[in-house]
Backbone as numpy.savetxt, mean C-alpha at the origin, in Angstrom:
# Nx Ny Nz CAx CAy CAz Cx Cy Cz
16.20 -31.05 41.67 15.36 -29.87 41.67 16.23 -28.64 41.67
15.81 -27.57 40.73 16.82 -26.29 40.76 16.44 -25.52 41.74
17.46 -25.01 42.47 17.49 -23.80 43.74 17.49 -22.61 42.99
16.87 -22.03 44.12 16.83 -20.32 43.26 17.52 -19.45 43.75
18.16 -19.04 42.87 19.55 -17.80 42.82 18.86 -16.61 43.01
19.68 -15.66 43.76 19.24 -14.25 44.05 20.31 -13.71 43.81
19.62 -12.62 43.20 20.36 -11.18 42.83 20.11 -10.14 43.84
20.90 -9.75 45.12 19.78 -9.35 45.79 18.60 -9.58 46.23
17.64 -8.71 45.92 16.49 -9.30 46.42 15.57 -10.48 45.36
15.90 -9.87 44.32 15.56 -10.78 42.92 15.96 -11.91 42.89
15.16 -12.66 42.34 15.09 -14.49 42.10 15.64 -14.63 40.93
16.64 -15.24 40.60 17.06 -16.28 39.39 16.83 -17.79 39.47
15.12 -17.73 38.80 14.48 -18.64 39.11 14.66 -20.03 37.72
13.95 -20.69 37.75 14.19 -21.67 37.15 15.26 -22.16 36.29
16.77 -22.62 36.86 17.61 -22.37 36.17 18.45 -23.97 36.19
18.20 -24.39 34.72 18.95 -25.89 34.92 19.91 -25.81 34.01
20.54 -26.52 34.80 22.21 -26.67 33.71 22.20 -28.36 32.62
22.43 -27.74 31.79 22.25 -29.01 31.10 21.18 -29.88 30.66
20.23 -28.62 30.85 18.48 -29.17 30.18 18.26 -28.45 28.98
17.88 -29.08 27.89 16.58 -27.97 26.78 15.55 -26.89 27.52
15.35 -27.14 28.78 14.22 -26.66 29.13 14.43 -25.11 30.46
15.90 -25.18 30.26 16.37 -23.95 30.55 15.81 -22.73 30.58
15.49 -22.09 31.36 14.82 -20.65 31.47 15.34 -19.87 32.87
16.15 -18.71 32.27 16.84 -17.78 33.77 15.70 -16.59 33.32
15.09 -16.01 34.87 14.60 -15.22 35.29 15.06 -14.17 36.30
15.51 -13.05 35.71 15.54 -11.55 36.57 14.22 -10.89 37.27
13.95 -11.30 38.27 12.69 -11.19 38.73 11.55 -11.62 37.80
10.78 -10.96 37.21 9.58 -11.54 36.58 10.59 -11.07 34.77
11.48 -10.67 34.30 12.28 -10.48 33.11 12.89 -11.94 32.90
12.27 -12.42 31.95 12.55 -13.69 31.87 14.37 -13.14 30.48
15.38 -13.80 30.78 16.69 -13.62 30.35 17.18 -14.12 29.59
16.97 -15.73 29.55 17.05 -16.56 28.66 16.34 -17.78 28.83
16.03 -18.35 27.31 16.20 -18.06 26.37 15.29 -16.67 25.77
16.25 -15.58 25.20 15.42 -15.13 24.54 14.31 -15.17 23.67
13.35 -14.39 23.19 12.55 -14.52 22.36 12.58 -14.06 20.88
12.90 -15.14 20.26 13.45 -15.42 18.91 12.59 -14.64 18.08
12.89 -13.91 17.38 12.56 -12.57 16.16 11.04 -13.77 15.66
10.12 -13.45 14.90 8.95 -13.63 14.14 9.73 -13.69 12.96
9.58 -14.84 12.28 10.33 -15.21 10.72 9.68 -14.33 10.21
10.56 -13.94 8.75 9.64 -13.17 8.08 9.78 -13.84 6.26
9.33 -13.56 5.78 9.20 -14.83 4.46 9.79 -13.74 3.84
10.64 -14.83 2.43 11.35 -14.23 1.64 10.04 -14.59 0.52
9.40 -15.09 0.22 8.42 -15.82 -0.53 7.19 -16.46 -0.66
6.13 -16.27 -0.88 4.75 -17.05 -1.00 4.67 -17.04 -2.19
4.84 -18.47 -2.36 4.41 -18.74 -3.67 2.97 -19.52 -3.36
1.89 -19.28 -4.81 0.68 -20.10 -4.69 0.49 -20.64 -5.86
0.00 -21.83 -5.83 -0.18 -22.63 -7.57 -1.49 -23.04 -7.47
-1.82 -23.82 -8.71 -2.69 -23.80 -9.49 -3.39 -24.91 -8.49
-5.09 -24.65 -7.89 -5.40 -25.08 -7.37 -5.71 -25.36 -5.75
-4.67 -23.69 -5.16 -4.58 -23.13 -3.88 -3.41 -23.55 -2.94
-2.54 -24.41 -3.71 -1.41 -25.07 -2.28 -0.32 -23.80 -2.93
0.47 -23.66 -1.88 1.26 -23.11 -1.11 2.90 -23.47 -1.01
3.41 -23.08 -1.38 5.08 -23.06 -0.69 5.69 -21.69 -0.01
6.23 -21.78 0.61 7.72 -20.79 1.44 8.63 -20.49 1.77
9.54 -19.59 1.78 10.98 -19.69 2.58 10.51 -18.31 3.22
11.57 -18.48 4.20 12.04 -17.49 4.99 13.16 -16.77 4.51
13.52 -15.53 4.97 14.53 -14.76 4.48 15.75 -15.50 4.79
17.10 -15.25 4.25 17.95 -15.66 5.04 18.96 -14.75 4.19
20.36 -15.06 4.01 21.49 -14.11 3.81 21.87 -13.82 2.39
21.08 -14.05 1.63 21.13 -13.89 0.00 20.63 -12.89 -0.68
19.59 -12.70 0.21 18.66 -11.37 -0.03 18.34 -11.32 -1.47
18.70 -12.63 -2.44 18.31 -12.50 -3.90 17.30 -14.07 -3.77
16.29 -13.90 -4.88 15.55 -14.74 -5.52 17.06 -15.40 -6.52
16.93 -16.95 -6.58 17.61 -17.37 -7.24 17.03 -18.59 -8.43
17.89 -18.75 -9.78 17.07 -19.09 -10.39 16.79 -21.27 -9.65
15.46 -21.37 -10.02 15.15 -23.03 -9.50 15.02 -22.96 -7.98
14.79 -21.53 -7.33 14.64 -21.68 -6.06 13.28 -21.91 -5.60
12.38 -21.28 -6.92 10.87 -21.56 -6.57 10.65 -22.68 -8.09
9.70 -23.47 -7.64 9.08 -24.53 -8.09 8.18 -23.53 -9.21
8.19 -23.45 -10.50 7.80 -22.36 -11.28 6.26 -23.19 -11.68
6.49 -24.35 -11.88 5.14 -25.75 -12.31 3.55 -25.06 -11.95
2.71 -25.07 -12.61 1.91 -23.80 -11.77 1.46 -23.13 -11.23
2.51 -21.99 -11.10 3.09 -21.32 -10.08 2.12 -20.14 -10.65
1.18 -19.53 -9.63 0.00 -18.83 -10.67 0.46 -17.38 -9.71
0.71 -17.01 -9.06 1.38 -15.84 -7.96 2.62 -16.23 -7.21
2.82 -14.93 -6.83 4.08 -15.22 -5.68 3.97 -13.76 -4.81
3.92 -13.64 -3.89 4.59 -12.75 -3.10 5.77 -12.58 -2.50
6.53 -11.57 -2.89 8.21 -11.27 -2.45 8.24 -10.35 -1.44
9.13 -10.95 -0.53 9.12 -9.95 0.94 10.06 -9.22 1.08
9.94 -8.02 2.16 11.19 -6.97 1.72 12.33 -7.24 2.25
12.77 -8.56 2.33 14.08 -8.71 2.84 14.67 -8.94 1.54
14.40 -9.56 0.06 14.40 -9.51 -0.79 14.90 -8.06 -1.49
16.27 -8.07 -2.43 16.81 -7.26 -2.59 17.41 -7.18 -4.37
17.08 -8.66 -4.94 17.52 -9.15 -5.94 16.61 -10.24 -6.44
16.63 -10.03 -8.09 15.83 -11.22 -8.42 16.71 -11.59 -9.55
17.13 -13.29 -9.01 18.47 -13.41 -9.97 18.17 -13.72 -11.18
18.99 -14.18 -12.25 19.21 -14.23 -13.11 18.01 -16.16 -13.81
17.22 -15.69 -14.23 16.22 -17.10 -14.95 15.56 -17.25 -13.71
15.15 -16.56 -12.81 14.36 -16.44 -11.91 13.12 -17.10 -11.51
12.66 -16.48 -12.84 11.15 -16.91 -13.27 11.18 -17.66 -14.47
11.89 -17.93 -15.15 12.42 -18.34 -16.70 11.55 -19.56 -16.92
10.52 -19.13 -18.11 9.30 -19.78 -18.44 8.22 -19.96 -17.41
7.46 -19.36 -16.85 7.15 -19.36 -15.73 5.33 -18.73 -16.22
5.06 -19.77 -16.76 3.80 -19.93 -18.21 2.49 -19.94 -17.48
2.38 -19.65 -16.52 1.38 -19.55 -15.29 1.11 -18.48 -14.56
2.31 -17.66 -14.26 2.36 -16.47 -13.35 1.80 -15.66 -14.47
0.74 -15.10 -14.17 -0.70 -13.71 -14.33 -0.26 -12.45 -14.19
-0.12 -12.17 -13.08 0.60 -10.19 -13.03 1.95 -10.69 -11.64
2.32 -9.69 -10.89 3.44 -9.69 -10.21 3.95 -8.72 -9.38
3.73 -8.10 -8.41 4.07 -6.93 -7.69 5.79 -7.35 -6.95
6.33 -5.95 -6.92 7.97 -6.11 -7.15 8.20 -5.62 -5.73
8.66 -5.69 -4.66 8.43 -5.03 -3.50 10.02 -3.37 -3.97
9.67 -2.27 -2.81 10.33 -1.40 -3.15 11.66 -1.51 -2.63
12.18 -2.85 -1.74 13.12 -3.15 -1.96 14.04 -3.94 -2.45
13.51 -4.63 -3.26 14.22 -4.83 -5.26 15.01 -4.10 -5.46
16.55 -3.80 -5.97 16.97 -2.63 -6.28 17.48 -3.48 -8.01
17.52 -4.80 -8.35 17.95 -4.92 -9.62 17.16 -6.26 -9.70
16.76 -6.42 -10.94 16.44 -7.74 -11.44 17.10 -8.19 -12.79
17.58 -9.54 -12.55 18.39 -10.12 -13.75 18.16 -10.83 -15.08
19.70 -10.51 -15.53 18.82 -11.19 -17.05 17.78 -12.43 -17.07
17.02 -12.32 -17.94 15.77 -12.99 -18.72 15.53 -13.94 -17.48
14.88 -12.35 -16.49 14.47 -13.03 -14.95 12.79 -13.41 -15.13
12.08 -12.57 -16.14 11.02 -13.44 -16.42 10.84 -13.34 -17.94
11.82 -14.09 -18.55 11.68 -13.80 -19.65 10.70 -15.50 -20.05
10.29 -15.78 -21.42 9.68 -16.84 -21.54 8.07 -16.52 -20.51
7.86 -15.79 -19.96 6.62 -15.65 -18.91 5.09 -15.42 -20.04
4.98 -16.64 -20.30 4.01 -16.02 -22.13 2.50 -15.49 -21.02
1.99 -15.97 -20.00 0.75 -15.74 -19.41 0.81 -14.23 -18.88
1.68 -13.88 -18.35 1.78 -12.83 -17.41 1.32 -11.40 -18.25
0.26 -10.69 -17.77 -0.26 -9.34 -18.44 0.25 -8.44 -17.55
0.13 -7.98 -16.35 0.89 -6.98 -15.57 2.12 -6.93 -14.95
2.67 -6.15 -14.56 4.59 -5.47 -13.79 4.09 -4.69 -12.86
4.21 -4.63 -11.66 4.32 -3.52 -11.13 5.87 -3.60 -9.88
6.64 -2.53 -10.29 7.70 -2.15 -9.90 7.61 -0.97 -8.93
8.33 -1.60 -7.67 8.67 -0.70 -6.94 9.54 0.45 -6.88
9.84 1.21 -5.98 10.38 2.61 -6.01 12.03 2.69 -5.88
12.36 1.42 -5.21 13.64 0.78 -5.09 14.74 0.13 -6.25
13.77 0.13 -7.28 14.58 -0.35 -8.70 15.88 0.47 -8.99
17.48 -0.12 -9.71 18.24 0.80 -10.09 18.42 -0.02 -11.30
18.26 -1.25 -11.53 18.68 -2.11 -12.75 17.67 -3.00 -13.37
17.46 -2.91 -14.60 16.86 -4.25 -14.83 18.06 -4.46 -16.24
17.84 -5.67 -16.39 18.63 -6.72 -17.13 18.59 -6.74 -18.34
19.40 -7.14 -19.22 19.26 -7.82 -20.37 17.99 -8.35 -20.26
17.05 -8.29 -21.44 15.80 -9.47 -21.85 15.13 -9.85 -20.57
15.26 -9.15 -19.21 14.61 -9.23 -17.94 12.73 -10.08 -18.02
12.45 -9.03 -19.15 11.08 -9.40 -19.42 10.96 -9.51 -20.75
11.91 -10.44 -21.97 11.69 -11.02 -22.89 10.92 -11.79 -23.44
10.29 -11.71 -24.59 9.26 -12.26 -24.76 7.98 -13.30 -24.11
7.41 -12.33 -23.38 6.58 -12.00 -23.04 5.14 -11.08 -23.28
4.75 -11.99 -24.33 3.66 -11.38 -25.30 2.34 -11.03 -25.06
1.47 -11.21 -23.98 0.54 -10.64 -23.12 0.90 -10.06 -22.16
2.16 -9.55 -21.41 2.21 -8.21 -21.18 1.86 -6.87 -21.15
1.01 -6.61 -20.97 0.10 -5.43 -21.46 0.46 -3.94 -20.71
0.96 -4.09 -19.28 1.40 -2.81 -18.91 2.05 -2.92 -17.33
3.36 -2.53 -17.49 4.19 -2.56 -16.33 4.52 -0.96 -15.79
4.37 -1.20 -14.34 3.98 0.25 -13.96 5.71 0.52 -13.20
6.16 1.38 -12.86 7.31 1.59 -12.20 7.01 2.52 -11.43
7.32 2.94 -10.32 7.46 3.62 -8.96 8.01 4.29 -8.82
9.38 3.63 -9.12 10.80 4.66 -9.08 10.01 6.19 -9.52
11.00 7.24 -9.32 10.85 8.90 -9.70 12.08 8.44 -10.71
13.23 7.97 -10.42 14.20 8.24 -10.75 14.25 6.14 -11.95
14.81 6.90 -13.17 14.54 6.11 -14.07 15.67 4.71 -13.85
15.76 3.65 -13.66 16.37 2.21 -13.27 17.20 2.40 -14.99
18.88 1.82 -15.08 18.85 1.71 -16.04 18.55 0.39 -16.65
18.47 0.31 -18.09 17.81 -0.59 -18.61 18.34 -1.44 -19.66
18.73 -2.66 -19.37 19.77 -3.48 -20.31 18.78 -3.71 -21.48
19.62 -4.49 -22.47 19.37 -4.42 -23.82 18.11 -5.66 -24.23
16.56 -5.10 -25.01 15.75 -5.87 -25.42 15.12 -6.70 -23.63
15.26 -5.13 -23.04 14.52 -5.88 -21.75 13.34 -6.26 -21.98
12.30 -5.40 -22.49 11.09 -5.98 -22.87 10.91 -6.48 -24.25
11.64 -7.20 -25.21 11.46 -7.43 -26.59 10.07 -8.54 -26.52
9.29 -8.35 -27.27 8.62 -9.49 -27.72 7.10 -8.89 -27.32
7.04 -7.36 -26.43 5.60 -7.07 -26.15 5.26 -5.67 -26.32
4.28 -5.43 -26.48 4.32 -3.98 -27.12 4.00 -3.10 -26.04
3.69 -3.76 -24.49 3.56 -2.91 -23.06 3.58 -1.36 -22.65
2.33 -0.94 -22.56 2.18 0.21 -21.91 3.00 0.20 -20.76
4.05 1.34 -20.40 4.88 1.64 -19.39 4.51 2.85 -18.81
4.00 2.67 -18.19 3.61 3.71 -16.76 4.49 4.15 -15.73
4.77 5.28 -15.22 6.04 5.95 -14.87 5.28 7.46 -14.07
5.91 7.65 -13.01 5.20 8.78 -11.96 5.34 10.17 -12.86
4.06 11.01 -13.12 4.17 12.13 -13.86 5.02 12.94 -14.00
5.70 13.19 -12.78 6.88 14.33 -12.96 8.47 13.85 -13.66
8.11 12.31 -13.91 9.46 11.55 -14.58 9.12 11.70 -15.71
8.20 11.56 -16.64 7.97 10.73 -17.95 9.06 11.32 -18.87
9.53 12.51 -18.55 11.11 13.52 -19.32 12.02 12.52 -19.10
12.01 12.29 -17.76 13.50 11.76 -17.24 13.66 10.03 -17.80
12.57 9.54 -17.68 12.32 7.71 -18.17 12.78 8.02 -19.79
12.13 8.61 -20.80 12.30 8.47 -22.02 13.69 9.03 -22.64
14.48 9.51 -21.52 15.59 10.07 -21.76 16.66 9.14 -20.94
16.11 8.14 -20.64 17.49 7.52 -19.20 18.16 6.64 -20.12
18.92 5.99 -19.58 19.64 4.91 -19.90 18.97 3.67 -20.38
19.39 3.52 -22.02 18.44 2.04 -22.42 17.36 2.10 -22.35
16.58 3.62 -22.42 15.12 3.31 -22.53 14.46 4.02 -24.14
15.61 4.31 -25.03 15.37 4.76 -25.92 14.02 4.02 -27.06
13.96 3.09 -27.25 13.44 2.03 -28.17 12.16 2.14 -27.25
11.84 2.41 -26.15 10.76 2.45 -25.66 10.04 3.80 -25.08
11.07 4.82 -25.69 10.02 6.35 -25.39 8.74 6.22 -25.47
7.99 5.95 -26.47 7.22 5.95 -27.32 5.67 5.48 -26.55
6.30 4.34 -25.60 4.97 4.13 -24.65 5.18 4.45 -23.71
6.20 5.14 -23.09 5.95 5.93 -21.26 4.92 6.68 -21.37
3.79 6.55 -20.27 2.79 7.67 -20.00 3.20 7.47 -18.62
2.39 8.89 -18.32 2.22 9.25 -16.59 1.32 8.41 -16.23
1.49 7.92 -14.63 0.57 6.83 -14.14 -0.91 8.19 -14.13
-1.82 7.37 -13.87 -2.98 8.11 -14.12 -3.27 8.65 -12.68
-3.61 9.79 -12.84 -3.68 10.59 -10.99 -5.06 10.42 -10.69
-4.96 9.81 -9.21 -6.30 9.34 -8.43 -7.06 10.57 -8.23
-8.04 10.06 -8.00 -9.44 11.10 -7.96 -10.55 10.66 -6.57
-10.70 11.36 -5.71 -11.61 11.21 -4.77 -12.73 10.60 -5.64
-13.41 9.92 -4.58 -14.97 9.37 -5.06 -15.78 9.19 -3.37
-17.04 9.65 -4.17 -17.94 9.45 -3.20 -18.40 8.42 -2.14
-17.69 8.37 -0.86 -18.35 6.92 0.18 -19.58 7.13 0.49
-19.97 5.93 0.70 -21.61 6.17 1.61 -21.18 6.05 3.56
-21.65 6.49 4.37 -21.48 6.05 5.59 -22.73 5.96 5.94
-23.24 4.78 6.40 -24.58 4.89 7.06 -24.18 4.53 8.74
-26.06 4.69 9.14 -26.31 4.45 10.64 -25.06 3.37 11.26
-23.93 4.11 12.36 -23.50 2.82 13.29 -21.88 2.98 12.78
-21.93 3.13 10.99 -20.61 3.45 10.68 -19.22 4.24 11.61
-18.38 4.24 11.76 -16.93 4.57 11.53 -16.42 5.40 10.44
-16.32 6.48 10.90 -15.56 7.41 9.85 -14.38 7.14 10.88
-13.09 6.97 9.96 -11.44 6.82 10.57 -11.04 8.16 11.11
-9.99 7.73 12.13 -9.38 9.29 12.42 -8.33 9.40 11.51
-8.64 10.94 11.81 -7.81 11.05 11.01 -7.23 11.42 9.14
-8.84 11.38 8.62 -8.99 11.13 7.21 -9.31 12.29 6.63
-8.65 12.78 5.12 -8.84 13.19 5.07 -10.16 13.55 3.51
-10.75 14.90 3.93 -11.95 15.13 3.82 -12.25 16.08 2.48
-12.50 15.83 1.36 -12.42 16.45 -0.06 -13.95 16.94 -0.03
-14.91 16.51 0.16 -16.20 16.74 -0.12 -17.41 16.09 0.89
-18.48 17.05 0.73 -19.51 15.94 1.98 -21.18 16.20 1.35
-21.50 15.52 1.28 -22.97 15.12 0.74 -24.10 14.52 1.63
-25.23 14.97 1.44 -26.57 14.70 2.19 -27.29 15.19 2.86
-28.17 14.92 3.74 -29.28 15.86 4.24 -28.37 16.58 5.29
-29.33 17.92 5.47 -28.24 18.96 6.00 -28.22 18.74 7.69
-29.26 18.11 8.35 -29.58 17.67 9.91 -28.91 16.59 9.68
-28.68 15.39 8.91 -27.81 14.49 9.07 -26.46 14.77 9.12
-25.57 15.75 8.52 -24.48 15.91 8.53 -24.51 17.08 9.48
-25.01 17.77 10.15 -24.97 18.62 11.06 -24.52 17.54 12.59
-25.87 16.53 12.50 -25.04 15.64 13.61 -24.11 14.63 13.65
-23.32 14.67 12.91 -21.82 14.39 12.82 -21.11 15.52 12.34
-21.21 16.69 11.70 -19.66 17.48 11.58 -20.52 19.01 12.39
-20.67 18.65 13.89 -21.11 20.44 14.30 -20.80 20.60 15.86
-19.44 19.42 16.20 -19.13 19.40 17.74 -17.99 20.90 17.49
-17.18 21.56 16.93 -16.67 22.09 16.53 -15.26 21.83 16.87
-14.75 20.44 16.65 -13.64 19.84 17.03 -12.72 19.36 15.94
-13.78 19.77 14.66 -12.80 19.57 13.49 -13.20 20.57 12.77
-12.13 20.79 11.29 -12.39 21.69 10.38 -13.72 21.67 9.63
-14.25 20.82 9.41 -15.72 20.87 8.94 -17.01 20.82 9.81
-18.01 21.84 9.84 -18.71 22.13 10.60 -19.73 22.26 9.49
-21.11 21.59 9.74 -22.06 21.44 9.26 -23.09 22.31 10.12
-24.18 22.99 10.38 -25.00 23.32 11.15 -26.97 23.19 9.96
-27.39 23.07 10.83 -29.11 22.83 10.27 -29.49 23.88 10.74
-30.91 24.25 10.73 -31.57 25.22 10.68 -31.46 25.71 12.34
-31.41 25.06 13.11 -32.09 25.10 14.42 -30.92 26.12 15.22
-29.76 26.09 14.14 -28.69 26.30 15.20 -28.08 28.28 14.26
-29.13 28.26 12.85 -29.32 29.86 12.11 -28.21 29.56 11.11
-27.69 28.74 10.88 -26.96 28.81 9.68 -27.44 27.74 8.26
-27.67 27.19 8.43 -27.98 26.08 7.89 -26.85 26.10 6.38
-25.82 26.11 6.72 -24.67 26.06 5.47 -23.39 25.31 6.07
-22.16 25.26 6.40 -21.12 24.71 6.17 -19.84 26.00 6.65
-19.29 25.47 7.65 -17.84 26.66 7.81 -16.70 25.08 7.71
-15.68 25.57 6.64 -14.87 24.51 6.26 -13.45 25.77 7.15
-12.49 24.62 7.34 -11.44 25.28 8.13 -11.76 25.86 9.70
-13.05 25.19 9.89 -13.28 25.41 11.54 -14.52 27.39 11.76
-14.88 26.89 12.76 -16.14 27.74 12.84 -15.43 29.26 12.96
-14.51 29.87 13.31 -13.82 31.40 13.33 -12.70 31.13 12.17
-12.66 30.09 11.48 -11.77 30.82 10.23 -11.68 29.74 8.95
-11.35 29.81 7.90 -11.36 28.75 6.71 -12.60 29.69 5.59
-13.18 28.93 4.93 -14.01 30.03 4.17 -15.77 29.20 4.75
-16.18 30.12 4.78 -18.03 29.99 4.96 -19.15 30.01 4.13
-19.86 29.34 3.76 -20.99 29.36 2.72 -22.24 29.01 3.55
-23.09 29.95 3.45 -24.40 29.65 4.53 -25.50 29.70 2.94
-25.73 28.54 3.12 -26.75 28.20 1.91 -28.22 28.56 2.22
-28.33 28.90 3.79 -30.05 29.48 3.00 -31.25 28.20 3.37
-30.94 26.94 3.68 -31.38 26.00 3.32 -32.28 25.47 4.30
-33.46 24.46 4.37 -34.32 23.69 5.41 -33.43 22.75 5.61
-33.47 22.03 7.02 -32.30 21.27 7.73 -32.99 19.83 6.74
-34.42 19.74 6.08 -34.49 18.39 5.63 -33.70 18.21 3.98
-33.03 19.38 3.51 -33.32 19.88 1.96 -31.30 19.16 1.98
-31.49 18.73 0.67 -30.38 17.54 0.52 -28.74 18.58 0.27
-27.97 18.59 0.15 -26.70 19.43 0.02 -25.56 18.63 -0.25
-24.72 19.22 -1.61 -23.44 18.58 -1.67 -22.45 19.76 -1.41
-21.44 19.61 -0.83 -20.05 20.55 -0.79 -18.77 19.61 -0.98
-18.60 20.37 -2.37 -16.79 19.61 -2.69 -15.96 21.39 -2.59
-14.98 21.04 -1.28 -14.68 22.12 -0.51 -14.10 23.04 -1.87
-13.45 22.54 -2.83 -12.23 23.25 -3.52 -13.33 24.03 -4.67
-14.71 23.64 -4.66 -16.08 24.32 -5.95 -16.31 25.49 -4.80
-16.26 25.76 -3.83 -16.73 27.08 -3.20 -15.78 27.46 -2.51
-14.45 26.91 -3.03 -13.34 28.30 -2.76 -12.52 28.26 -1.52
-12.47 26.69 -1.10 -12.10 26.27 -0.28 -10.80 25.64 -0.34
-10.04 25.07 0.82 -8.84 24.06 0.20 -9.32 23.08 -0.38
-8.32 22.27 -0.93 -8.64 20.65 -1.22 -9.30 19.45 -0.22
-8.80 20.03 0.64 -8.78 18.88 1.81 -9.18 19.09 3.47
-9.63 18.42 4.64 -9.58 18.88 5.90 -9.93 17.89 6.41
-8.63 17.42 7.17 -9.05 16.34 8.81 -9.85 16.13 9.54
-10.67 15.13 9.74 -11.16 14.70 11.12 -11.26 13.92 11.74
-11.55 13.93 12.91 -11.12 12.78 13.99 -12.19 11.61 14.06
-12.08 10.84 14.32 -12.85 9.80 14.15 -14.61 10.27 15.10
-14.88 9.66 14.29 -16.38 9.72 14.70 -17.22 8.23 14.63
-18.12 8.11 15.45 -19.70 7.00 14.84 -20.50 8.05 14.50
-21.31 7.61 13.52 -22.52 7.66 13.13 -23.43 7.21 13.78
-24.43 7.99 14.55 -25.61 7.36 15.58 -26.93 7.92 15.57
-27.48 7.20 15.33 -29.64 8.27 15.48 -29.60 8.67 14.31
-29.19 8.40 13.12 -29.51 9.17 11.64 -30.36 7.95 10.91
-30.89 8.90 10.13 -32.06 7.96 9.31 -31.81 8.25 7.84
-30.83 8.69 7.71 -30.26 9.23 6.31 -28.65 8.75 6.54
-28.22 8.17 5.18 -27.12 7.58 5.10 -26.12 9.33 4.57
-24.80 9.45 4.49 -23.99 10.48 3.97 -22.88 10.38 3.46
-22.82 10.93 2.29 -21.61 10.70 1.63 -20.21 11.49 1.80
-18.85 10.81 1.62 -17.82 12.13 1.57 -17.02 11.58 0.73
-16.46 12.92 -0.09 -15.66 12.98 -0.66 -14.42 12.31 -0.51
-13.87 11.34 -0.49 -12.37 10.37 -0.19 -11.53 9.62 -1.37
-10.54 9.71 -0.78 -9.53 8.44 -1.42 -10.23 7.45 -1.21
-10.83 6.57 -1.50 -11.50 4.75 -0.76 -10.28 4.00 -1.18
């Protein structure tokens, strides 16, 4: 039986020499064995039919070629310990559909998915500096690989030969991509990725609006959105009839811009802040939705 060691007043409790089952305790700070890190995967691969393979990261930090079972291999997820995708990687890999690149990728190697005849989408992270020779060689349903990077990856020779791929590239690059290194032969299809656009949510009775979110536009009956935006704790303040305004102070009730519409608290109202002269945008803190009999919309990213 193990005796218990003191540190002072502290117990160095359960402590065997020469067991697996070893455990030293600094009072209630258990010491050893430590508690071993949460693996983190270098890989999920999924095939045809829902089964599964994995590795864990370990000191290579590259995808290597024959390391994944390619047989139909219909996805994969790459984890960011992943830093490299070597060379025949994916090579014929007649199953894999689209492919997300994590942003710490910084090069992928020659004809790393080249032969990939199924695969229609790319999307490349922000971490790219190289892609390869014939990286994505013929590869003829390819239809459009997006890149992240600002700053253009250079680009070895007949990386994409064999597909005629829309290349998508962050707006303020599309100068810098059609002008970089090895991307000559492919000016011709860089466009700017397409810029997101708020759209209308519904929130009904009971809902969760997030903290924190931010707020482009707000829609619906004017007593319904009065009792959610009129505690005066955020920039949007709604008020109904009862309270003499029945309009909207955006940027908070003493400052931002004001539009008092005039309106009956039952009579329906949209405000997209930036159409009446407002900013783009304004925070608020989380809220429920409670006692409304009318659902309300806002303006958001979803």
């Amino acid at each position: 039986m193990a005796d218990t060691i003191k540190i002072g007043s502290l117990d160095i409790s359960a402590f065997k020499v020469g067991s697996s089952d070893c455990k030293v305790y600094l009072g209630d700070t258990l010491l050893y064995p430590t508690t071993p890190p949460t693996p983190t995967f270098k890989w999920i691969a999924t095939y045809t039919g829902g089964t599964t393979s994995s590795a864990e990261c370990d000191s290579t930090s590259a995808i290597t070629q024959n390391e994944i079972n390619l047989t139909d291999l219909v996805s994969v997820e790459i984890g960011n310990c992943v830093t490299s995708i070597g060379e025949r990687a994916f090579f014929v890999c007649d199953s894999l559909i689209s492919i997300d690149i994590p942003d710490s990728v910084t090069t992928i190697g020659s004809r790393a998915f080249s032969n990939c005849f199924s695969i229609t989408s790319v999307t490349i992270g922000s971490g790219i500096t190289y892609i390869s020779d014939g990286a994505f060689y013929s590869c003829p349903s390819l239809s459009s690989i997006t890149f992240e990077a600002t700053t253009p990856p250079t680009l070895g020779v007949s990386a994409f030969y064999g597909s005629t791929c829309q290349i998508l590239v962050p707006a303020q690059s599309v100068d810098a991509y059609k002008a970089g290194s090895g991307w000559y032969e492919y000016a011709s299809r860089i466009q700017a990725l397409p810029t997101p656009t708020p759209q209308w949510v519904t929130f009904s009775n009971g809902d969760t609006i997030p903290s924190d979110l931010q707020i482009y536009g707000i829609k619906g009956i004017v007593n319904g959105l009065s009792s959610v935006f009129s505690d005066y704790t955020d920039d949007i303040i709604v008020e109904d009839e009862s309270h003499n305004m029945y309009g909207v102070h955006i940027g908070g009730y003493y400052g931002g811009c004001y539009e008092k519409s005039g309106i009956a608290s039952n009579t329906s109202v949209e405000y997209i802040f930036s159409n009446i002269g407002c900013s783009d945008s304004y925070t608020v803190s989380s809220k429920t939705i409670a006692n409304m009999s009318n659902d309300i919309q806002l303006y958001i990213y979803a």
